[in-house]
Structure formats: structure tokens, C-alpha cells
C-alpha positions as CSV (number, residue, x, y, z in Angstrom):
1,X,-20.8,-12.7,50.0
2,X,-17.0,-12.5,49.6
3,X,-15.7,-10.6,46.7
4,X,-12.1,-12.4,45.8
5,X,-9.1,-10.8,44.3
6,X,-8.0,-12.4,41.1
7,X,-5.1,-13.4,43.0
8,X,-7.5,-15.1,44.8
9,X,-9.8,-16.9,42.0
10,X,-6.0,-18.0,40.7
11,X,-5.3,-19.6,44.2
12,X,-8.6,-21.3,44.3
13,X,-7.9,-22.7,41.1
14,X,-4.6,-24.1,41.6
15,X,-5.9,-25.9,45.2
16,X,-9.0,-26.9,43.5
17,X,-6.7,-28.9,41.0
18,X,-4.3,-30.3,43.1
19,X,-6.5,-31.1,46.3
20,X,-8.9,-33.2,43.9
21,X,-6.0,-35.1,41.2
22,X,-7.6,-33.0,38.3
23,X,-6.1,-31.5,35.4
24,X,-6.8,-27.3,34.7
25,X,-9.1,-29.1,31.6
26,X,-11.4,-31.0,34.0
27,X,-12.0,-27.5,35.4
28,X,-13.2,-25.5,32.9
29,X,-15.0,-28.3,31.6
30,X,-17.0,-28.1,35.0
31,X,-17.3,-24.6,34.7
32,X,-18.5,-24.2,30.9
33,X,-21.2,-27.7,31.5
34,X,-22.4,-25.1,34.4
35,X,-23.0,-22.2,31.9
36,X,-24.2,-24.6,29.2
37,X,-26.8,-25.4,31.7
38,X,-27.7,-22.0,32.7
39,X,-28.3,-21.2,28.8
40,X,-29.9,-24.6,28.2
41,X,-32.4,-23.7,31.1
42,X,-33.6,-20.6,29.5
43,X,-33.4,-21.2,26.3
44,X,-35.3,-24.7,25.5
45,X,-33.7,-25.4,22.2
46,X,-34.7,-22.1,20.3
47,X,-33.3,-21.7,17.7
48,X,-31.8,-18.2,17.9
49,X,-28.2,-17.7,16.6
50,X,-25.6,-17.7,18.7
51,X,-22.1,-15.9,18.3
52,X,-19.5,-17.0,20.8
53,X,-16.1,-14.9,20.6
54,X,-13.3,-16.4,22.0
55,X,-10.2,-15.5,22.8
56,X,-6.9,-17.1,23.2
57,X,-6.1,-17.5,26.6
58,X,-8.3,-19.9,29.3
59,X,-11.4,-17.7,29.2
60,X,-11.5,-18.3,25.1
61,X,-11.5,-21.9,26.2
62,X,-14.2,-21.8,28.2
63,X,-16.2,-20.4,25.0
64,X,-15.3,-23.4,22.9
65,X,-16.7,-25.8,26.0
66,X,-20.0,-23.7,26.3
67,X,-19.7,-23.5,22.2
68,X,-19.0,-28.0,21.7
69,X,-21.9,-28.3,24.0
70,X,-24.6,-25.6,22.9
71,X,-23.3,-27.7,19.4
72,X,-24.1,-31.1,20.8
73,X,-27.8,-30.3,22.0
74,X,-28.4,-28.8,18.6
75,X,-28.1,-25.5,19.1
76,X,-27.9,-22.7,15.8
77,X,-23.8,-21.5,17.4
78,X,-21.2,-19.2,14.5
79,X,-17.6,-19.3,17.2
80,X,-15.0,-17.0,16.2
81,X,-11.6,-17.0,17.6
82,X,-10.4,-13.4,18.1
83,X,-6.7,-14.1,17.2
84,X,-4.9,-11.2,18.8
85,X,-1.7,-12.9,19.8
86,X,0.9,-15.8,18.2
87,X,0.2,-16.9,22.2
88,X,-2.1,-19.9,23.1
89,X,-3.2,-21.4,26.2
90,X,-2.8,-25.1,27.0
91,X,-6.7,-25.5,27.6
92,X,-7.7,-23.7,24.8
93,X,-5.4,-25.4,21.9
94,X,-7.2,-28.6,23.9
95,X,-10.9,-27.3,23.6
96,X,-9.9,-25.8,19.8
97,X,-9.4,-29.5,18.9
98,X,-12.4,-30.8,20.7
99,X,-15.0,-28.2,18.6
100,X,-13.4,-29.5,15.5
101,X,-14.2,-32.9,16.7
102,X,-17.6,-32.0,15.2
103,X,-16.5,-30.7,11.9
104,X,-16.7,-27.2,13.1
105,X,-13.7,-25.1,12.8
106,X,-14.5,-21.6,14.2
107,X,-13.5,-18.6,12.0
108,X,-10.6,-16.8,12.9
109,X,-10.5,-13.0,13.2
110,X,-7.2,-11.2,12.6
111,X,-6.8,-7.6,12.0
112,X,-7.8,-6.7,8.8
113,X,-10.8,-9.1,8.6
114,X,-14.6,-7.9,8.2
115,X,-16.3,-8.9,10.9
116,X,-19.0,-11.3,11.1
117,X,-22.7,-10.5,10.3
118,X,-25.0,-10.5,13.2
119,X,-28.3,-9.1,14.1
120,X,-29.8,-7.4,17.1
121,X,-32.1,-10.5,17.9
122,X,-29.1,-13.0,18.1
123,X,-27.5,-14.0,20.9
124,X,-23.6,-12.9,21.9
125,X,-21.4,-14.4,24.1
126,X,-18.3,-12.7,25.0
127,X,-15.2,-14.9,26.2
128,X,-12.6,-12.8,24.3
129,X,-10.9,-12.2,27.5
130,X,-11.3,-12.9,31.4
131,X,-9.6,-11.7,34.7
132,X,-6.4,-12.2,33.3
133,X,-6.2,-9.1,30.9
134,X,-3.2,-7.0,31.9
135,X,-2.3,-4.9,28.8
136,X,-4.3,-2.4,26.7
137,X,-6.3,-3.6,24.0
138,X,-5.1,-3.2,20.6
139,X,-6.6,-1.2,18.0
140,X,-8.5,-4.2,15.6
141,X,-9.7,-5.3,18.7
142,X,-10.8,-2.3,19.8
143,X,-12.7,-2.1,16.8
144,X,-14.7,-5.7,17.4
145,X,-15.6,-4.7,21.1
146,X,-17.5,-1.6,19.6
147,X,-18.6,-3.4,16.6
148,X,-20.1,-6.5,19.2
149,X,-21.6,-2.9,21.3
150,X,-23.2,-1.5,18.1
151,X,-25.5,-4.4,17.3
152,X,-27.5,-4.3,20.0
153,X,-27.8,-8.0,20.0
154,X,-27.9,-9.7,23.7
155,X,-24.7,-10.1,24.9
156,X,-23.6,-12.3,27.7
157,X,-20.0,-11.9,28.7
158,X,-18.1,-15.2,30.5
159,X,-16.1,-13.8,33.8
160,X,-16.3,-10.0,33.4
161,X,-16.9,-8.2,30.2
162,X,-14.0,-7.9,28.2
163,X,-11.8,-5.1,28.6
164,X,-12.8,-4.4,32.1
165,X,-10.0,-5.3,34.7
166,X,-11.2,-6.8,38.1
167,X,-8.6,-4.4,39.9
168,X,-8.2,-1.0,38.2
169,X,-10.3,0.9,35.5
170,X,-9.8,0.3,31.7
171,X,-7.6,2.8,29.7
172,X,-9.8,3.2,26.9
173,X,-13.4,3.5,28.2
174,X,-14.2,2.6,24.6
175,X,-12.5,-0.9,24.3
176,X,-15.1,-2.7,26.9
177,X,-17.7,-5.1,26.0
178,X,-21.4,-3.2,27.2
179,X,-22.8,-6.7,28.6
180,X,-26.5,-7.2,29.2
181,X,-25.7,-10.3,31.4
182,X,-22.3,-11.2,32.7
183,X,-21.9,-15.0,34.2
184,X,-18.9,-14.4,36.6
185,X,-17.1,-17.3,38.4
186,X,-18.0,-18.3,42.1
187,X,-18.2,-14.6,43.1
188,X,-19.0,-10.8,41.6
189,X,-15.6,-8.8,41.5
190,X,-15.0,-5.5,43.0
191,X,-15.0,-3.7,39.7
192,X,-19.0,-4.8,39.5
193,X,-20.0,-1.9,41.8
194,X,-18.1,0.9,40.8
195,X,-19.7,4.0,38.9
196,X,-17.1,4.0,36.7
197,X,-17.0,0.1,35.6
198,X,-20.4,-1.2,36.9
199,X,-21.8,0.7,34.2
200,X,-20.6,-2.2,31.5
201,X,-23.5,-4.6,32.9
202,X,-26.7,-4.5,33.7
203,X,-26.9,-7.6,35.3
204,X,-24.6,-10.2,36.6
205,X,-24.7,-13.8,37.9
206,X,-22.0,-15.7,39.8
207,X,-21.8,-19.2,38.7
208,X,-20.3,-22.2,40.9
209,X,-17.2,-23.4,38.6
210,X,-16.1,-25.8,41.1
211,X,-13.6,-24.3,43.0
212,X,-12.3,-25.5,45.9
213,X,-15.2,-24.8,48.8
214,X,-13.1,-25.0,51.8
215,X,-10.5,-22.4,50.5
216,X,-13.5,-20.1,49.7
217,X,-14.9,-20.7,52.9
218,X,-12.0,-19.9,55.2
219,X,-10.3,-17.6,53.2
220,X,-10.6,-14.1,54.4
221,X,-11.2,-11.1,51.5
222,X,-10.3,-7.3,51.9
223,X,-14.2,-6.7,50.1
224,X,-17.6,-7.8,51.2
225,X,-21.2,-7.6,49.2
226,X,-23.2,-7.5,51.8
227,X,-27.4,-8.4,51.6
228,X,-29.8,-10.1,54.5
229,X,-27.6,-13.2,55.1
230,X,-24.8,-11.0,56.5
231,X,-26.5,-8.5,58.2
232,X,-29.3,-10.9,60.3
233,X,-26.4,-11.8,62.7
234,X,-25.9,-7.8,63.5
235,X,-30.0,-7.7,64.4
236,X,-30.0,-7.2,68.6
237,X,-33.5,-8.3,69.5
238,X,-35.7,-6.3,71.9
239,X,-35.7,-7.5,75.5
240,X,-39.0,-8.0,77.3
241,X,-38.0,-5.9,80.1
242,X,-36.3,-3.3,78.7
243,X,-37.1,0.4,78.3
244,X,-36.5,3.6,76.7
245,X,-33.2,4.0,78.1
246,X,-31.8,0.9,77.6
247,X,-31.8,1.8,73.8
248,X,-29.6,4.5,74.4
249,X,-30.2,8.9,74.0
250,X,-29.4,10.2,70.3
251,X,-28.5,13.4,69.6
252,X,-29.2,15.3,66.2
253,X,-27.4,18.8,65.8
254,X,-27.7,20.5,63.3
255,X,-30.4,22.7,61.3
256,X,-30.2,26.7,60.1
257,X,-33.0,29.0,58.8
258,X,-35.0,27.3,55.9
259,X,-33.6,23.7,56.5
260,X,-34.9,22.6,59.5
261,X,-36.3,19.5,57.6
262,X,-33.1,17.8,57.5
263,X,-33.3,17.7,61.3
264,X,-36.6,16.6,61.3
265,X,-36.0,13.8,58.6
266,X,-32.9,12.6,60.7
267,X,-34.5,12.5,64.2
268,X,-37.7,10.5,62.6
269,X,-35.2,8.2,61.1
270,X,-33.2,8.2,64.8
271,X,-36.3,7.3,66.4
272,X,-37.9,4.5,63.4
273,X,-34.8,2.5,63.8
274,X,-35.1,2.1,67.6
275,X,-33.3,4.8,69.6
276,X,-34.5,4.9,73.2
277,X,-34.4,8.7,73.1
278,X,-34.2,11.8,70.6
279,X,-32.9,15.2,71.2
280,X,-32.6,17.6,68.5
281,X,-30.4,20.2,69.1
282,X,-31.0,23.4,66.8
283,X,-31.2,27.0,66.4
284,X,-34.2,28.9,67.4
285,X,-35.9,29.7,64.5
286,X,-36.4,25.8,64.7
287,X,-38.0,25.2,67.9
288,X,-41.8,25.4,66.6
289,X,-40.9,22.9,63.1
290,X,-39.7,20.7,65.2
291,X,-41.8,20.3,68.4
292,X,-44.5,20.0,65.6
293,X,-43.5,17.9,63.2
294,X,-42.1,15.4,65.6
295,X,-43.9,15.3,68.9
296,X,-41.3,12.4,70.1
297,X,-38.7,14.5,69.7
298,X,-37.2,16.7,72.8
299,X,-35.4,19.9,71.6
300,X,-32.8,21.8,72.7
301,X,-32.4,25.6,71.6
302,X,-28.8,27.0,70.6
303,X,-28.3,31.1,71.2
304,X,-28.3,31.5,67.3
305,X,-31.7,32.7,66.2
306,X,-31.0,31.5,62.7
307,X,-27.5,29.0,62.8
308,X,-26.0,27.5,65.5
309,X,-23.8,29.7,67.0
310,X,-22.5,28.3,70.4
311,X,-23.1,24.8,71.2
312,X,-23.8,23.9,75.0
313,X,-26.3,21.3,76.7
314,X,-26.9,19.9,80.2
315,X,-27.9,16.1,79.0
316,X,-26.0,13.4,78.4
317,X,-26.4,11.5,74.9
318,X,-24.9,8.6,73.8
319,X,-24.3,9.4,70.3
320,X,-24.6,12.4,68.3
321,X,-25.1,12.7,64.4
322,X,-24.0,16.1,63.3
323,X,-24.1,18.4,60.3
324,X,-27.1,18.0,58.7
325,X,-28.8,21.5,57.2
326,X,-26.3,23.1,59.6
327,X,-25.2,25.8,56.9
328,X,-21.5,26.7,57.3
329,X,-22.1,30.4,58.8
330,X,-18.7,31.9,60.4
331,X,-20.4,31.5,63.7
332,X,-21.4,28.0,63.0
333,X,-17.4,27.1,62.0
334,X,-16.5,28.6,65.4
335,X,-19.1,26.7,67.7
336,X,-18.2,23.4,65.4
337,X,-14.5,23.4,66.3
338,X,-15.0,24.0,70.0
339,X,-17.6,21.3,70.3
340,X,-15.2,19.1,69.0
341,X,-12.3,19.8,71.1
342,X,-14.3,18.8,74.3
343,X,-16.7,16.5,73.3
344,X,-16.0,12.8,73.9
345,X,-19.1,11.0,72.2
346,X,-19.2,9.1,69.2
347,X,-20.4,11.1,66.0
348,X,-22.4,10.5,63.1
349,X,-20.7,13.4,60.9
350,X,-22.8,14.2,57.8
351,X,-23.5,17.0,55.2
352,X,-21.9,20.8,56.5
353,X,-20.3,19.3,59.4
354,X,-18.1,17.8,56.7
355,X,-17.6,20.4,54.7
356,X,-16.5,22.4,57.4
357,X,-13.8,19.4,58.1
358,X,-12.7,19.5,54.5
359,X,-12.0,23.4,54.6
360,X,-10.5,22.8,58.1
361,X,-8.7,19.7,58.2
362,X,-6.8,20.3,61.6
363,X,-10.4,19.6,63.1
364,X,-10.1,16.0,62.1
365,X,-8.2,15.3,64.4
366,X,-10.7,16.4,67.2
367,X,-13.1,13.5,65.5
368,X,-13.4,10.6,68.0
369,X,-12.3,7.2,66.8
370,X,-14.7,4.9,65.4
371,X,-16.9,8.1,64.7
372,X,-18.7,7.6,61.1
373,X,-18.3,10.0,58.2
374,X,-21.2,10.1,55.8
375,X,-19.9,11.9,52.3
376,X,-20.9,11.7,49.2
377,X,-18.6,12.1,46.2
378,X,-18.6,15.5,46.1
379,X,-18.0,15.8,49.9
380,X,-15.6,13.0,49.7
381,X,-13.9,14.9,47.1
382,X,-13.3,17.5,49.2
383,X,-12.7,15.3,52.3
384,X,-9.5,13.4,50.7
385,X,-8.7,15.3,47.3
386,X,-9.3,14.4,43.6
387,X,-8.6,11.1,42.4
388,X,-7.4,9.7,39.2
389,X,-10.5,6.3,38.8
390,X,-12.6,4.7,41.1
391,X,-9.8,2.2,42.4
392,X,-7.6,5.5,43.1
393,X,-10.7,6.6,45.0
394,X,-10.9,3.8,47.3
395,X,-7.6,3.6,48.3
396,X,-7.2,7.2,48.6
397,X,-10.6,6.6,51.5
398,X,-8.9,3.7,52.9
399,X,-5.9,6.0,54.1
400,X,-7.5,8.4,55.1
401,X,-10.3,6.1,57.0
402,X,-7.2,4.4,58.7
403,X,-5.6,7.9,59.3
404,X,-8.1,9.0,61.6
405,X,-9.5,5.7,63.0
406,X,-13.0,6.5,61.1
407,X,-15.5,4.3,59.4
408,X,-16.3,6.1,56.2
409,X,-19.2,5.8,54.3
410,X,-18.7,6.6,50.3
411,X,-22.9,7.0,50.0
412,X,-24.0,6.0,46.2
413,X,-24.7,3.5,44.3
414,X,-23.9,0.4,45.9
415,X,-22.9,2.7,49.1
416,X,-19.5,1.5,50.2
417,X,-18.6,0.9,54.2
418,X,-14.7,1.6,54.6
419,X,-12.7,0.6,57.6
420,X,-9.1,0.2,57.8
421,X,-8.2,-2.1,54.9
422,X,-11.7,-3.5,54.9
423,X,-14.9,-2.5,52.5
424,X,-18.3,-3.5,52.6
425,X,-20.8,-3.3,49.7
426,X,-24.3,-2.7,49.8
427,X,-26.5,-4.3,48.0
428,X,-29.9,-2.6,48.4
429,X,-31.2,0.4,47.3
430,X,-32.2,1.8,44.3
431,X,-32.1,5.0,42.0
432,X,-34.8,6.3,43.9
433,X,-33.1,7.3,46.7
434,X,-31.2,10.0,44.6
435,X,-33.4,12.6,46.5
436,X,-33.2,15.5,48.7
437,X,-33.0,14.0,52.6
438,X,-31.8,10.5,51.7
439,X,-29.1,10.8,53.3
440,X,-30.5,13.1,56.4
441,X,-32.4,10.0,57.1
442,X,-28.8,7.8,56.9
443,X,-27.5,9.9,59.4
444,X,-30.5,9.5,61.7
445,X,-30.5,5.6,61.4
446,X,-27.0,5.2,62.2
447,X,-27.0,7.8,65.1
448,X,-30.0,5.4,66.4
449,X,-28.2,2.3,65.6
450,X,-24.6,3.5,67.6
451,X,-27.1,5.4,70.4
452,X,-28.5,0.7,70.9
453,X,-25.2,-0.3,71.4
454,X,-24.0,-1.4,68.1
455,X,-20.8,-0.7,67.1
456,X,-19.3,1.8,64.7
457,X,-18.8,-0.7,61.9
458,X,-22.0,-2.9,62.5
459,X,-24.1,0.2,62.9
460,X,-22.8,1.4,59.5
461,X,-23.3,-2.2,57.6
462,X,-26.5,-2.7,59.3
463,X,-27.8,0.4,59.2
464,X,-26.9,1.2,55.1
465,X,-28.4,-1.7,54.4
466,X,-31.7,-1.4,56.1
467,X,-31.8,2.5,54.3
468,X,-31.6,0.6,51.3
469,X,-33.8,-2.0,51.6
470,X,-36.6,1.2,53.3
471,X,-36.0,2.8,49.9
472,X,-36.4,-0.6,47.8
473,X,-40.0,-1.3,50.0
474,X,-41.1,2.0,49.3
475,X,-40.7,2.1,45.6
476,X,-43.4,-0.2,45.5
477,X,-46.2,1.6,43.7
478,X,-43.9,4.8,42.9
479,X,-41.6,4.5,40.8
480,X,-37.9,6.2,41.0
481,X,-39.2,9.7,40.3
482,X,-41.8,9.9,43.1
483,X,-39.5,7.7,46.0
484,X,-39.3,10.7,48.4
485,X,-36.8,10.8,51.7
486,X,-40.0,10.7,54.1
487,X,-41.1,7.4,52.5
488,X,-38.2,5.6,53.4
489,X,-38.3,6.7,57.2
490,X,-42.2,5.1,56.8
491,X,-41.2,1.8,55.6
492,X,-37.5,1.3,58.2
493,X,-40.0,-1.0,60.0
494,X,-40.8,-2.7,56.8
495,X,-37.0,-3.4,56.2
496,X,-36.6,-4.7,59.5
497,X,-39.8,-7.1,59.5
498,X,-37.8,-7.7,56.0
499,X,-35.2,-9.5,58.0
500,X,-36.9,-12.5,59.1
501,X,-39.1,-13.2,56.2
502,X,-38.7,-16.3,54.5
503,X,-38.5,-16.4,50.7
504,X,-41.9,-17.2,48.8
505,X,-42.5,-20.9,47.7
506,X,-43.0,-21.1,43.6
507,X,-46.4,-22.0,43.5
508,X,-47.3,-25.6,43.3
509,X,-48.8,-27.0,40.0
510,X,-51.9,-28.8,40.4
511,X,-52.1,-32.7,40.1
């Protein structure tokens, strides 16, 4: 799914109206009869109370369409206008007058005012403002966003919740609507998956609002969400014919004394996703875990008895995934940096590998291109510096993804794929998978992926997103707490059988 920027949604908009001989009115009209019907669809005609703020601006308007029409059907609506500026849109001095045409005139709230009585079983809806926001909210308003959070009634915020920009993080954390449910327009916006300003929903639904298909559809986005529609083209089927080496030889180095099971969770994972071939390459102490706990698995012995100390090997692999449980011994640093300055093959860089990069940054440039970097924020951190907010994060990863001709891979919450000006969002996965080896088993599915001949890119899309949808078919039965690393390697087959599953049929009701 494309994720547009609001210069974007604005375009859209203005084609929208001027392709189809419409006024900016007919639009949000369209758009607040689809909301009406998404409330009308759940709710039946109960008689719950319902609090619609609006503001003053186009997304206030919208709350006055969804408020005349939850009116018409009968519904028990209070609509306050939060007057926080002389300022009024066109559409919403036209949608003020139409409310009124049923002798309701919504209250207005200026600072100074109490605010209106409500009760944690009503119903709020939040359209005080919308993806036009640009300035910091004042101080009364302040005040009603964290009176609206205090009652714990169910809010449902129109567009984004207020407060939250769709393009950099809010000044005052404080002066955001917390929305149960936001209804966004046509798509989710970027700053929907952030830690940092995903945290203001729990839940979000894009609503068609009529724009302009053709302009959606042809219209290319720097962001991506990506789930099963955009990753079943990626899927390279098994040939009849083939065998083990067609789908390539993956390397995983890595390992030291007492964490040999990040090896062995990566070259599981390696092999689960498809690869023809597994080597591990490790340390000595090693050798007996490994040829034990993964009898597919060929190993290779370093000289260290306890790190790897001096990497050399006689086979050829297609792709290597390096750095996890390698420990960042002196002797480990040394054998790193010459590795890198003669080897040739894409890498899969991951856990100590990267921190070794991050306290040597001159070996960066002995990375391949199109090599994948694994971090998470802590590495990442350390990779590219601090940064000021999540939007400063990403574009601080997009230069130095671009610098170095890298796919980087911010792992997380909604794990974000970055290449050159490009990112792609996951969409599986689930708190579960905040567990020791997680991303040991990443590393090994991506390594496998690259080692069949996907790219660097498609291996990281594809391959994030069939981690996370491992994780989400494990947690049946678990629960978060109990979701362990070697239960996602069990259930990669599961995610990939996932793929080409068609979605249940509602059951039929009986004649």
C-alpha cells in the first residue's frame, strides 16, 4: 500500500475536483457519507452519546457532515466547534450552516470556557484538526486535547489524531489526541508506524474519500506499507528439476564462547527459508553445538579456540551473513577488517559485526554494495549518530543507506526497509518477537533469501516480512511472553504456505 505525502493527499484532491466538475464541498461530503457509514454499520442506532469536536479548517467540516448525518438517522450527537482562530475555511462556514439547518447550533469553545461534560462510555470524535496542522498548539487547546485524553471515553479521530503532524513529530508530546480508532483518508501516513507517534492509536482504518484513482494509482510514493499483496510477486517458485545448488551456498560467520546459539538460530533460519546449502563458519569451541544441533549444517573451524581470530575458507558461498554472537575480541576486530578488504560477496551484516563498523567506520567502506545492514536502534544509533525524533532518524538512515550503497534494515516495530530515498514498512509481526535470537533468525532468512537469487532489496522486503508473519503464526497458543526465537524458524514454512492462502468465506446463514 502506498503511503502519500500530504503534498500528495492535497494533489489528489485538487485533480479529484477538477477532473470530475466538482466543487471541494461535493468532496467532503463523499468522504464524511463514507464515515457516517462506517459508524452507522457498527453502531445500529444505539443510542450512546456522541461528542464530535470540530475545528475550523476542512477537517472541522468534515465533523459537521459526519455530525448532520449521525443527526438525520437519529443519532443522540453534542458538536462543539473548537474556535481557536478568527480563520474559517470555505467548507466549513458551508457545513456550519447546513447543521443549523436542523436547529442545531454546536457550542463553541473559546479559551476560557469549561469544557463539556462527557463520560467514559460515550463516544468521541476528534476532527479538531487534520493533515494540515503546521503550528504549535496553543495553550486552551492544549488543555481540551488532554481533557478529551482523561475521560477515557472511545475516541475516534478523523484523518490523524489531532496534534500529530503526518511529516515530523509534535512539539508538545502532551497536546495529541490518544485515539482508540483513527479513520484516515485513502491511505495510513508515515507518522502511523513510528515509535514515537504510532503510539497515539491503537488502531487505524483508511477510508476511500473519493480521490481521484488514477492519480493514486500511477503516482509513485517515497514510503511503502508493505503486507501479502506486495510481497507474492517477490515469491520464486521451486523448479521441478532443480537441486541443492541451484538455491545457492549461505554462509553464517559468526559465534564466540557461550553464544554459539545465535549461529545455530541463523543457519536453521538460512536453511527453513530455502537455501540450497549452509555453512557455518565458527570458532572451535563451536564445532560439537553445531554439528549437533543442526545436522544439515556443514561447518568450518576458525584458529580461535574461543572467537574468531583469523578468517580463511577454501568454498565458495554465495552470500554470507555475518556478526551474529561474534563478540568484538581484539582478535575478532582484526580478522573482521581483513575479511572485508578481500572479500567480494554480498553480506548480511548483523549484531557485532556492526558494532565493530560503528567503532571503525573506515571499514564501511570495505562493505559491498547492495550488502544488507541489520541494526536495531541502539546499533543504529551507533551506526549513524543520535537523532533529534523519529523523522530526523530516518533521514539521517536514508544518507547514510545512500552513502554506502546499502539496504538498511531499522528492525522494530513495524521494521523499516531503507534504500536510497525509498522505505518499506512492514506490517507483520508482533510484540512477541522482542526476544533473544529474533533477529539471529532475520539474519539467517535473508542470507538464504540473497544465497536463491533474490536481490538485496527483495530479499530484505520479502524476507522481513515472512519473519513477521513466522512470529504472528507462532503466537498462536502462546501468547507474547512465551513467543520464543526457535518458534519462529518452526513456523517460516507456515508463513510461506501463508502466501497463497485465500481468505476465509463468512459463514453462510442457513435458509
Amino acid at each position: 500500500m502506498k503511503i502519500y505525502s500530504a503534498a500528495q493527499i492535497y494533489e489528489a484532491i485538487n485533480i479529484t475536483i477538477e477532473k470530475n466538475k466538482i466543487t471541494s464541498n461535493d468532496l467532503m461530503e463523499f468522504a464524511g457519507t463514507q464515515i457516517f457509514n462506517w459508524f452507522h454499520t457498527r453502531m445500529q442506532g444505539a443510542q450512546v452519546p456522541i461528542h464530535i469536536y470540530s475545528g475550523i479548517g476542512n477537517n472541522g467540516g468534515l465533523g459537521l457532515v459526519l455530525g448532520r448525518q449521525l443527526l438525520h438517522h437519529g443519532y443522540n450527537v453534542h458538536t462543539y466547534v473548537v474556535n481557536f482562530s478568527d480563520k474559517r475555511t470555505k467548507d466549513f462556514l458551508i457545513n456550519y450552516d447546513r447543521i443549523k439547518e436542523f436547529k442545531v447550533w454546536p457550542r463553541l469553545l473559546s479559551s476560557g470556557e469549561e469544557f463539556p461534560e462527557m463520560h467514559k462510555d460515550d463516544i468521541i470524535v476528534d476532527a479538531i484538526f487534520g493533515i494540515g496542522l503546521n503550528r504549535k498548539t496553543s495553550d486552551w487547546v492544549k488543555s481540551l486535547i488532554k481533557y478529551i485524553n482523561a475521560s477515557d471515553a472511545y475516541t475516534v479521530s478523523l484523518d490523524v489524531p489531532s496534534g500529530l503532524y503526518p511529516n515530523h513529530a509534535p512539539e508538545d508530546k502532551e497536546a495529541v489526541i490518544e485515539s482508540n480508532y483513527t479513520l484516515t483518508g485513502q491511505a495510513p501516513k508515515l507518522s502511523f508506524f513510528l515509535p514515537e507517534t504510532g503510539v497515539y492509536m491503537q488502531q487505524w482504518e483508511a477510508i476511500d474519500v473519493g480521490l481521484d484513482q488514477e492519480y493514486l494509482q500511477t503516482t509513485e510514493t517515497e514510503v511503502q506499507l508493505v503486507d501479502k499483496f506486495e510481497v507474492l510477486p517477490f515469491y520464486i517458485p521451486r523448479e521441478k528439476y532443480a537441486h541443492k545448488g541451484t538455491y545457492g551456498h549461505s554462509m553464517i560467520m559468526g559465534g564466540s564462547y557461550g553464544k554459539m546459539g545465535a549461529v545455530t538460530l541463523a543457519s536453521s533460519a538460512s536453511l527453513r527459508v530455502g537455501t540450497g546449502l549452509i555453512t557455518a563458519y565458527i570458532p572451535e569451541c563451536g564445532y560439537t553445538i553445531l554439528q549437533t544441533a543442526l545436522p544439515e549444517a556443514m561447518v568450518i573451524c576458525d584458529a580461535g579456540e574461543k572467537n574468531i581470530s583469523k578468517i580463511t575458507y577454501d568454498i565458495d558461498p554465495t552470500v554470507i551473513g555475518v556478526g551474529v554472537g561474534m563478540g568484538t575480541d581484539t582478535a575478532t576486530v582484526k580478522a573482521l577488517k581483513a575479511f572485508l578488504k578481500t572479500n567480494k560477496k554480498p553480506l548480511i551484516v548483523d549484531a557485532d559485526a556492526l558494532n565493530i563498523l560503528a567503532t571503525n567506520k573506515t571499514m564501511l567502506k570495505s562493505v559491498p554494495a547492495k550488502s544488507i545492514l541489520t541494526p536495531h536502534p541502539k546499533e543504529l544509533e551507533r551506526l549513524i549518530g543520535e537523532w533529534s525524533d523519529d523523522f530526523d532518524k530516518l533521514e539521517k538512515a536514508k544518507a547514510f543507506a545512500k552513502k554506502y550503497d546499502v539496504v538498511l534494515i531499522i528492525k522494530g516495530a513495524n521494521t523499516i526497509t531503507i534504500y536510497q530515498d525509498h522505505l518499506y514498512i512492514n506490517n507483520t509481526g508482533n510484540p512477541g518477537m522482542a526476544t533473544a535470537g529474533s533477529g539471529d533468525v532475520l539474519t539467517g532468512m535473508l542470507t538464504g533469501l540473497m544465497a536463491q537469487g533474490y536481490d538485496a532489496v527483495k530479499a530484505s522486503i520479502f524476507g522481513v516480512y515472512l519473519h513477521g508473519k513466522a512470529g504472528d503464526i507462532a503466537l498462536s497458543g502462546l501468547g507474547y511472553q512465551a513467543l520464543t526465537a526457535s518458534a519462529i524458524v518452526a513456523h517460516i514454512g507456515d508463513a510461506y504456505l501463508d502466501l497463497f492462502q485465500k481468505p476465509e468465506e463468512p459463514p453462510q446463514e442457513k435458509a
